[in-house]
Each structure stands twice: as C-alpha cells, then as structure tokens.
N, C-alpha and C positions, 0 to 999 in steps of 0.2 A: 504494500500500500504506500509507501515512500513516493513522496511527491504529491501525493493525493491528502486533501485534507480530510483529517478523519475526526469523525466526534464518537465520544467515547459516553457511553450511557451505562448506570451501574442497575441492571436488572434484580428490584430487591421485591418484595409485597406488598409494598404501597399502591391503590388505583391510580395517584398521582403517577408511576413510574411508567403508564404507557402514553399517557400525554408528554415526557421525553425523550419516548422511544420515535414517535410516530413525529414529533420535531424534528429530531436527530435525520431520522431514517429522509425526510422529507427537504432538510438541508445537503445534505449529500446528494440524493438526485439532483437538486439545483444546480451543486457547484461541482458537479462530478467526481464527489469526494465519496467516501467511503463511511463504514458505523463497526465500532468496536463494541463489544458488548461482556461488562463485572458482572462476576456472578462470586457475591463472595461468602463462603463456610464458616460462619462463626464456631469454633472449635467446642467439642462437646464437655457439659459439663461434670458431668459421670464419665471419667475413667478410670476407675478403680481395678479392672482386670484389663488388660491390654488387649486381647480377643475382643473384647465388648467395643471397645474404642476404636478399634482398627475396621470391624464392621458397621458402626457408626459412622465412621467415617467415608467409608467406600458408599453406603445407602445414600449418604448426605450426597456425594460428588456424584452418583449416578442419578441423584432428582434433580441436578444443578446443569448439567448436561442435557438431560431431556428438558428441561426449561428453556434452555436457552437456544437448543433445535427449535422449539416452537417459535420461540422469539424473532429466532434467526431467517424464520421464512415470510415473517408478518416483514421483517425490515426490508429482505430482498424482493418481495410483492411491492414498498413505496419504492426503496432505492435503487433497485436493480442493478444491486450484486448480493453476493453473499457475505455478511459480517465476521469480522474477525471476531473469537471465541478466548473469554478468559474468565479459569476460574479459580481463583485464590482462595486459600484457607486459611482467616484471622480475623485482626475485627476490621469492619469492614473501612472504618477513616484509614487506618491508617496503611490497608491493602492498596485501596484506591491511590492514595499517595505516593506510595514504591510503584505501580504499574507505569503511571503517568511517567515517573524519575526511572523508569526500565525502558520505556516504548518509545523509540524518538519520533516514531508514526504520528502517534497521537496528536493531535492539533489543538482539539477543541474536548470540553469539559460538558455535558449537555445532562442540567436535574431539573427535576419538577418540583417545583414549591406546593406542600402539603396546604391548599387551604382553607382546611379545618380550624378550629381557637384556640390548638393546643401549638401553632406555632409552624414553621416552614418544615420541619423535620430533623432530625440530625446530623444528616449529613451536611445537607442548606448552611444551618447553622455553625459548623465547626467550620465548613469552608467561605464562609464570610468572616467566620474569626481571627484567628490569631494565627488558623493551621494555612490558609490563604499564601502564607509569604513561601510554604511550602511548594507552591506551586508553580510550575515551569509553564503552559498553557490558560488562555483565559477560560471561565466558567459561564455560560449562558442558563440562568433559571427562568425556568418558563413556569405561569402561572396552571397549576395542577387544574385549575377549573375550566379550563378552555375545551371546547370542543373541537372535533375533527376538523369541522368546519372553518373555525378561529385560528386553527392552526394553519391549514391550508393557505388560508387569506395572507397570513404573517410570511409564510418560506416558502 
C-alpha cells in the first residue's frame, strides 16, 4: 500500500465504529487510497493454568479474524480493494499506538465519536489527550451519529 494513502480504522463494538469504517472505507475510494483495519485482544483475565489461557486466546484471535473478514468485505464493496488486516493483543491505546509507530503505510487515523452523554469514548478521549503527541499521523473523528447518507455527502 506504500504510496497510497491509507486510513486506519480500529474495528472494536461500538455502533459508533461503523460510521468510521464506512468514512474511512468511503475516503479511500475518493482518493484512491486504501483502509487498514485494528482489531485488538485485550488479554485474558483468568490465566491461572496456561492450557486455559492459551485456548483463550486462540478463540479470542479466531473471533477477531472472522470479524474483521466481514468487515473487510463491507470496506472493499465502498473502497474497492481489499483492506489491510491487523490484529494485536493488549490494551487497545496503547496497540493502536505501536501499529501507527510500526506501519509507515498508515497515513491517516479515522474514529467515530461515541455520541451518547457518557462522553466521545476512550479511545477519542486518550487520543485528544496527552497520548496525541504520541502520534506520527493526523486523526479525523467523525460524528458517531451520522448516517450513510451524511456520510456520503461529506467524502
């Protein structure tokens, strides 16, 4: 994907997260750039016998894979390619962080503002903070409330 400008979308359970997928997906058509897509394993918190932990973990990274196949065919239906695929095991700031500071592809940062009254979300929030200066690439949050339609209009 080098050379191509890529936005990176961190695929988590927020409804908000497909109003950035379907931006993402939707600016890259535009600009004939391309869509990366986090999928990241927060590490279990029972591991007490190692068997247990280690099949935990393989379940976890095989529902994180077929997630992101689905995902991956909704992005290349708007973008028309197929998305680069990543899936990290930690917590998820500070994943997203190291990928960005790993991937010299990456161009663009592309989250959806939670907007519900509990606040933009966690990631939103850590990366408007302090962790911000961490970052090699600019970040575009899109309003989680927008429809298909709104979207469209904007990219």
């Amino acid at each position: 994907m080098s050379g191509r400008r890529v936005f990176l979308v961190v695929v988590d359970d927020t409804p908000e997260m497909a109003v950035a997928l379907r931006y993402a997906s939707r600016r890259a058509a535009a600009t004939g750039g391309g869509v990366a897509l986090l999928r990241v394993i927060e590490p279990a918190e029972f591991q007490q016998f190692a068997a247990i932990g280690a099949l935990m973990r393989d379940e976890a990274r095989a529902e994180a894979e077929m997630l992101l196949t689905r995902f991956a065919a909704e992005v290349e239906a708007v973008a028309g390619a197929v998305p680069t695929l990543y899936v990290r095991e930690g917590q998820p700031r500070e994943e997203l962080l190291r990928l960005i500071a790993d991937e010299p592809s990456i161009s663009q940062l592309v989250l959806a503002a939670d907007p519900g009254p509990n606040g933009p979300g966690p990631l939103v929030t850590a990366l408007t903070g302090r962790a911000v200066a961490r970052l090699r690439v600019p970040v575009t949050i899109v309003p989680g409330s927008l429809s298909d339609r709104q979207i469209d209009l904007i990219s």
